[in-house]
N, C-alpha and C positions, 0 to 999 in steps of 0.2 A: 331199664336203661338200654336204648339201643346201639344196633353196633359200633356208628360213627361216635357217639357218646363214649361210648368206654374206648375208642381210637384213640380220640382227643383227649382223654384223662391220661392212657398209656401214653403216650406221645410227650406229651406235655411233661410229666413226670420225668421220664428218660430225657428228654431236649435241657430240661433246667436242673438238672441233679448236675450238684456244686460237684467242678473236678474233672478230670479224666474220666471216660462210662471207660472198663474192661470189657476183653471178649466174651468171659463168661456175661456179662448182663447183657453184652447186644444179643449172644446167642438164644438166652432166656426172653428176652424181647422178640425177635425172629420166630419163638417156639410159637408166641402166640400171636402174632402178626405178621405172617411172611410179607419179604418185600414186595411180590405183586400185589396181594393186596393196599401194601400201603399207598405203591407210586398209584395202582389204581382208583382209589379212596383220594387222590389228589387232583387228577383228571378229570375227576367225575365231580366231586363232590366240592369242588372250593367254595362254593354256595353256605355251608356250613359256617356260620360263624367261628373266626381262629381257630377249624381246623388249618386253612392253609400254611397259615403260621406255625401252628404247633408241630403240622410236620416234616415243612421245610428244617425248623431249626433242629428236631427229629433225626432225619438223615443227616443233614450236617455232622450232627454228632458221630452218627453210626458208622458213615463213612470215614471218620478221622481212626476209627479202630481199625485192628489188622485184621477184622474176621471181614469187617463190613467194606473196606477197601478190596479186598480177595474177592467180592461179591459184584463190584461194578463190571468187569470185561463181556460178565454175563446179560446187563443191563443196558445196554451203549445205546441200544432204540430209545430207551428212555432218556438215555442225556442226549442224545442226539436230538428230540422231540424236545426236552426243557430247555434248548439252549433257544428254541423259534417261538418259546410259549409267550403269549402277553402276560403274564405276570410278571413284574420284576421282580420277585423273591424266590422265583421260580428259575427263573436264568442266571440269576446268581449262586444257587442250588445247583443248577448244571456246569457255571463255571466251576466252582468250588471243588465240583466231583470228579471231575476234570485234574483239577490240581490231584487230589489226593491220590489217583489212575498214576499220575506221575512218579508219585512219590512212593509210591508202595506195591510197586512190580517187581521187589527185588533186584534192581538193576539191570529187568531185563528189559533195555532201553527199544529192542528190535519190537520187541511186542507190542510196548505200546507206540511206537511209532506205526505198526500196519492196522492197531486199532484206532489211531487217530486218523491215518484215510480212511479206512474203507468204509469208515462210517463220515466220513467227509467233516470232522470237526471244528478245524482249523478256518475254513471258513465263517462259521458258523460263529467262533468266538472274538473274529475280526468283525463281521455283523454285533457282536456286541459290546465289542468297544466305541463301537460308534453310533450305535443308536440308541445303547441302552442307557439306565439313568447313571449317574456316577459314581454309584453302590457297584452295579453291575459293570463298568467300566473298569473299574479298580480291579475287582476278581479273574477278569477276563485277562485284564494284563497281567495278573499275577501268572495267569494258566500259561498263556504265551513265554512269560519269561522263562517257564521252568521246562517251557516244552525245549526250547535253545539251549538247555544245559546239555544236550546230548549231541552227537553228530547226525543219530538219523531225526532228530529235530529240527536239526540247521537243516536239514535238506526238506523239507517240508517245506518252512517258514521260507526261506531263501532255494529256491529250486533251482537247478544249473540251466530249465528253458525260461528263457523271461518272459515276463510279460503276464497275463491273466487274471483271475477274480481276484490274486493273493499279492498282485503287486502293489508294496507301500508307497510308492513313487504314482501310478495311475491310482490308487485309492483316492491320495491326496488330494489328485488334481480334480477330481470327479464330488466328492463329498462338501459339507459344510463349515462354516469357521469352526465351529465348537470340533469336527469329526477331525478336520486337519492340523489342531491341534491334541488328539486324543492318537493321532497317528504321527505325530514328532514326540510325545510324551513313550508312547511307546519304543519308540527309534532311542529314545532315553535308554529305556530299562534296558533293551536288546543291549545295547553299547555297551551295559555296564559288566555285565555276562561273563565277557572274557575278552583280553585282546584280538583274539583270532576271531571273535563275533565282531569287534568292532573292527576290523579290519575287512570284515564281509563291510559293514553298512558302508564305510568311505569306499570300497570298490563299484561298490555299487549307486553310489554318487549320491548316498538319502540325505548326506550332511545338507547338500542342496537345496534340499526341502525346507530347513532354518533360511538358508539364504534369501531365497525367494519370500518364505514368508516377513521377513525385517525386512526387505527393501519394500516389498507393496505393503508400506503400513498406514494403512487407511483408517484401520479400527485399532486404538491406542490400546483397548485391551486385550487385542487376539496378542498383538506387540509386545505387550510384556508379559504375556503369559509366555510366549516365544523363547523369550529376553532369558526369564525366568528357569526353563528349561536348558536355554543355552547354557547359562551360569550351574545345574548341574552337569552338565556336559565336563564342561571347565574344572569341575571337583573330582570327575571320574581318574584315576589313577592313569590309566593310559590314553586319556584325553588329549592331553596336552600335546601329543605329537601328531595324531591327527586332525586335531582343530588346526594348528601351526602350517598344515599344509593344504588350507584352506585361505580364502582371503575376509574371514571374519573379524584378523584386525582392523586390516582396514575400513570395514563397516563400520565394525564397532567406537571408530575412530572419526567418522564422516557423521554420525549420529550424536558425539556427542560435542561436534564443531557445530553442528545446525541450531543457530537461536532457535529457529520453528517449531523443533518439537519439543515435544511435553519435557518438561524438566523432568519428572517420573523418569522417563526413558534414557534419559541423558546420563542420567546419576544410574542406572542400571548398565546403563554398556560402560560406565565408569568401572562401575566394581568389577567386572567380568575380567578387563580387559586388566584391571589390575589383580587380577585373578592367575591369569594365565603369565602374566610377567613376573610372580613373584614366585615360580616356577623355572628352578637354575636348568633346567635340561631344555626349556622351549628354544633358549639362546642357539641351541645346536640345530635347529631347524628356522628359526627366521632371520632376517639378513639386517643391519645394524638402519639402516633407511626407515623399516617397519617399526622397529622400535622406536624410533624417536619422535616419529608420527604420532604414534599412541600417545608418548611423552608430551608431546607438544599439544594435540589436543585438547591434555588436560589440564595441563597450565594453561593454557590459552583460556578455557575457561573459569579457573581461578581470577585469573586475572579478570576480567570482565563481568566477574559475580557482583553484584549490588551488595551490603551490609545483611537486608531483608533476606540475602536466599541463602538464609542458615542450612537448611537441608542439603542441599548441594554444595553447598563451599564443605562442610563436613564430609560429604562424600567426598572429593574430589581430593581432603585429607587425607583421608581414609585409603584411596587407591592407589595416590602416591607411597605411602607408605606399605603398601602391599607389593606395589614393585620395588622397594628400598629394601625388602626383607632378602631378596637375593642378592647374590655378589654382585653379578653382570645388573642386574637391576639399579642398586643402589650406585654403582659405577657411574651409568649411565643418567640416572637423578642430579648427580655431583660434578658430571661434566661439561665443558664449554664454559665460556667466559660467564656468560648468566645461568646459569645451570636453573633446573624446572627445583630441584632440592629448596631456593632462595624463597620461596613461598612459605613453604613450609617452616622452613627455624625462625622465618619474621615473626609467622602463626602463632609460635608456641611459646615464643616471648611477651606477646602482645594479649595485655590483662585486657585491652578495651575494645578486644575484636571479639567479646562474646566466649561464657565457659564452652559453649559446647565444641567450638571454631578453635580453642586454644588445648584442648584437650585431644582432641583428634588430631591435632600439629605435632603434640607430645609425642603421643603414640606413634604417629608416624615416624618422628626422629626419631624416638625409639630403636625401633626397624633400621632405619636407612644408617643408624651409627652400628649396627651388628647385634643387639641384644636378644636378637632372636635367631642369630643364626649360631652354626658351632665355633668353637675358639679359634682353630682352625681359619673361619673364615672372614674375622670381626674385620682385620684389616682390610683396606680396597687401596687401589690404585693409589699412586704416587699425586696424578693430577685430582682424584676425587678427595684426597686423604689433604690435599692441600687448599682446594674451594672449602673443603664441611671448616675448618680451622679458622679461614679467613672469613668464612657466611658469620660464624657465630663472634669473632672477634668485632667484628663488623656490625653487626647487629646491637653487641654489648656499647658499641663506642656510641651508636644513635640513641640509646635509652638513657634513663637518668640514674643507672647501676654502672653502667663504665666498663666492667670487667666481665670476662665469662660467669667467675664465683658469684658476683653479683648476679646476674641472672638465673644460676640454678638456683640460690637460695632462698630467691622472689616465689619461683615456683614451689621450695618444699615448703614454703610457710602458706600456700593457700592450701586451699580445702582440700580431705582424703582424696577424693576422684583426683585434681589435681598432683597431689605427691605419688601418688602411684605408679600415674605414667611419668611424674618424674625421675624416680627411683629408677624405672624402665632405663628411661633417656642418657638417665647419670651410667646405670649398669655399664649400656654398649660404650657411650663415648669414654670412660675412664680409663681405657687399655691404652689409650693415646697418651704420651707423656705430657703434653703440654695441659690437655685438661687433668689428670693427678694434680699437676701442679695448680693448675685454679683451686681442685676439690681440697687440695689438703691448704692453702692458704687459705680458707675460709671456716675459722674455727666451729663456727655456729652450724655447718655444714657438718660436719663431723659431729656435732653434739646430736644434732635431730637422726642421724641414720645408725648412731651407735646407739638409741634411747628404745628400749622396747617398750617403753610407754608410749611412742611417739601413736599408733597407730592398733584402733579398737576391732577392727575387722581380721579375720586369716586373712585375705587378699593382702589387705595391706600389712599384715606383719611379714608375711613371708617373702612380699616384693621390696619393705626396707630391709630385712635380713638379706636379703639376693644383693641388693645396692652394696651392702657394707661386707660382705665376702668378694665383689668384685673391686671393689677401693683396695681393701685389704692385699688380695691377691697380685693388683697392680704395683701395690707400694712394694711387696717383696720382691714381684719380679724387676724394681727400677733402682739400679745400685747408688744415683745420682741422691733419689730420695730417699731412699730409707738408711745411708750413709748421711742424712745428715742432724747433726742432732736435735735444730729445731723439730724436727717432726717424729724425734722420740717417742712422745708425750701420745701422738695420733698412732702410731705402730700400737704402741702399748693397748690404749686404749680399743682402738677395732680388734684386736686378738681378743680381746675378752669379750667386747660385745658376740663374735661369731663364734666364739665358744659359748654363751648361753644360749645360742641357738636362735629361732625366729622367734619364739612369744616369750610374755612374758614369765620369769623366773625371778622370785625374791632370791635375794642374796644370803638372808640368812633368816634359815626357817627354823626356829626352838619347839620345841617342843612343850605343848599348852597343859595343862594339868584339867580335865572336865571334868565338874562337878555336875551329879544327877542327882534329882529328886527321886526318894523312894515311891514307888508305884503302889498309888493305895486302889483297894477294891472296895 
């Protein structure tokens, strides 16, 4: 067997041995394979049939160890050379080693930052986020994120002289759709780092880079890949205060008023935008005009949905109710003489506007009645607290139910999905006394939420168990109701049900006497 042969056996071996490899077996691997000759045996020889695989995946391994991490600073020509190599299994190998340089310097973050210049890497890995395949793409960003975990990294990546090979602002403007969005994807990960990283990208104006690319959207999928990253932007924890001092509402607001574009798109800056509103601290940064804008947009296009565009009138559900989960949100859903909220509870009552249309209405009420927010903050406004009362009085008076109780009870007799987000709906609004007073006048309402048969799923046993501890806890805090003795019989009754908990529990379990056959042999 010759040398490359038995490489490729040892290799292979080591790379697929299930598990964590220990120092002792890389060091025994090492004893009879030094690393020069391996990286050498790589350069030379990838002509070899699945050596180059077997000793990419090899290192990979070796390097994840503490002996064979302790080995790269020695190495750095080598990664420096795999990160320009045409193979991509090979620069992903060099990202990767990269990473682990990061991670296993003991903390000595100066070090590897003067071995990240002087061997000029950082470049080299910004080259391969953008031209390499999207294996190597991924790796590369991983390298970069972990190089920002430090300060002498942030000065690398973000240097105090502008401008040059390393600028993601001239990257951008210079590369391809595919590269300038692998350099907003990366503006991502930086962002997520730490506040004080993301407070470098908005000083340094990259949020820009999103802007620019959603206004010139020529290509509907650079657009929502965009879209798509904005909307993690939107999830990052301290997002929401720098996106807010940006003017992405209102894009995201112009975008989904425009019949012309893709509805894809439209129902994407929908969710974002109801993203970033259902977020009680953005209130502290945007001004009451922006807000309503958003609002209005999206009702606006509610309204002018056809029947056929199920997808989007869901969205549009959907969003509303994501801004209804905050206070200042749902506030704001709830206000004005036609308030954008009137969409919504029509939605959730109306069997004929389609399950999926009436089930995302739910859900939204849900939300915008407080059942998602803390007790604390279920109540809203005096004027909002008085539109949601007359939206649904309102509503009940146009259907052939008449009453509020009429209408929850329509919903907890349709289908699971259906009673779910009714249970939801019933949760928040029941703190209010006027609806207690619906829920407990309608007996059959009280039969289905105290029944732990009602409901075959955990979801739904434990969101009718949630419905009937918040009834319950309504009726005790309401001296009006549970003072009176027609609704004895309902107190009674919910105390037991939220005493046998959420599933179900027979009442009375005896004890069975089993009878076994003798075991023959």
């Amino acid at each position: 067997m010759d040398d490359s042969s038995l490489l490729l056996d040892a290799a292979t071996v080591f790379a697929y041995y299930p598990g964590v490899q220990s120092d002792d077996s890389a060091r025994e691997f090492l004893n009879r394979f030094p690393l020069p000759l391996i990286i050498n045996a790589l350069q030379t020889q990838s002509d070899v049939p699945g050596l180059e695989n077997a000793l990419v995946a090899c290192l990979e391994k070796l390097f994840k160890t503490k002996l064979g991490a302790s080995l790269i600073p020695q190495y750095m020509p080598f990664v420096q050379v795999g990160l320009q190599a045409d193979s991509q299994a090979v620069r992903s190998l060099a990202c990767k080693t990269v990473t682990c340089l990061l991670e296993n310097l003991d903390n000595d973050n100066k070090v590897a930052a003067r071995l990240i210049s002087d061997f000029n890497i950082y470049p080299l890995l910004l080259d391969c986020l953008i031209n390499g395949n999207e294996q190597v793409a991924a790796v590369a960003m991983d390298a970069i994120k972990k190089l920002a975990g430090f300060p002498e990294g942030m000065e690398i990546i973000f240097p105090s002289a502008k401008g040059g090979d390393t600028d993601l602002g001239i990257i951008a403007s210079q590369c391809s759709s595919l590269g300038r969005v692998r350099v907003l994807a990366l503006v991502v990960k930086l962002f997520s780092v730490s506040r004080s990283t993301a407070s470098t990208i908005y000083s340094l104006n990259l949020l820009k880079l999103f802007e620019e690319e959603i206004r010139n959207a020529d290509d509907t999928l650079v657009t929502l890949s965009v879209l798509e990253l904005l909307y993690e932007l939107a999830e990052i924890e301290h997002g929401t205060e720098f996106l807010s001092k940006t003017s992405f509402l209102q894009l995201l607001s112009s975008i989904i008023s425009n019949n012309s574009m893709e509805s894809i798109l439209r129902s994407r800056a929908m969710m974002i935008s109801g993203r970033l509103l259902s977020k009680e601290i953005i209130y502290s940064f945007i001004d009451e005009p922006c807000v309503k804008t958003v609002i209005s947009s999206i009702d606006g296009r509610l309204q002018s949905l056809e029947p056929s565009d199920r997808d989007e009138c869901e969205t549009a559900l959907e969003s509303l109710g994501h801004i209804g989960s905050s206070v200042q949100g749902a506030s704001f859903l709830l206000s004005d003489s036609s308030p954008a909220a009137r969409r919504v509870i029509y939605a959730a009552f109306d069997q004929q506007g389609g399950h999926g249309r009436q089930l995302a209405a739910l859900h939204a009420l849900g939300n915008i009645s407080g059942e998602i927010r803390s007790e604390n903050n279920i109540i809203l406004i005096a004027e909002a607290e008085e539109n949601l009362r007359r939206l649904i009085f309102e509503t009940a008076s146009r259907s052939s139910k008449l009453t509020p109780s009429g209408l929850f009870l329509s919903v907890l007799q349709q289908d699971s999905e259906i009673r779910l987000a009714g249970y939801r709906m019933i949760s928040g609004l029941v703190t209010r006394p006027w609806c207690l007073m619906e829920i407990c006048s309608k007996q059959e309402i009280i039969n289905i939420v105290t029944d732990p048969t009602t409901e075959a799923t955990k979801i739904g046993m434990e969101a009718r168990y949630n419905c009937c501890k918040a009834i319950q806890k309504s009726l005790n805090m309401s001296s009006r109701v549970s003072a009176d003795p027609a609704f004895a019989g309902i107190t009674e009754k919910l105390q037991e049900a939220v005493g046998m908990g959420p599933y179900l529990i027979r009442k009375h379990v005896e004890a069975q006497p089993i009878v076994m056959t003798a075991e023959r042999f």
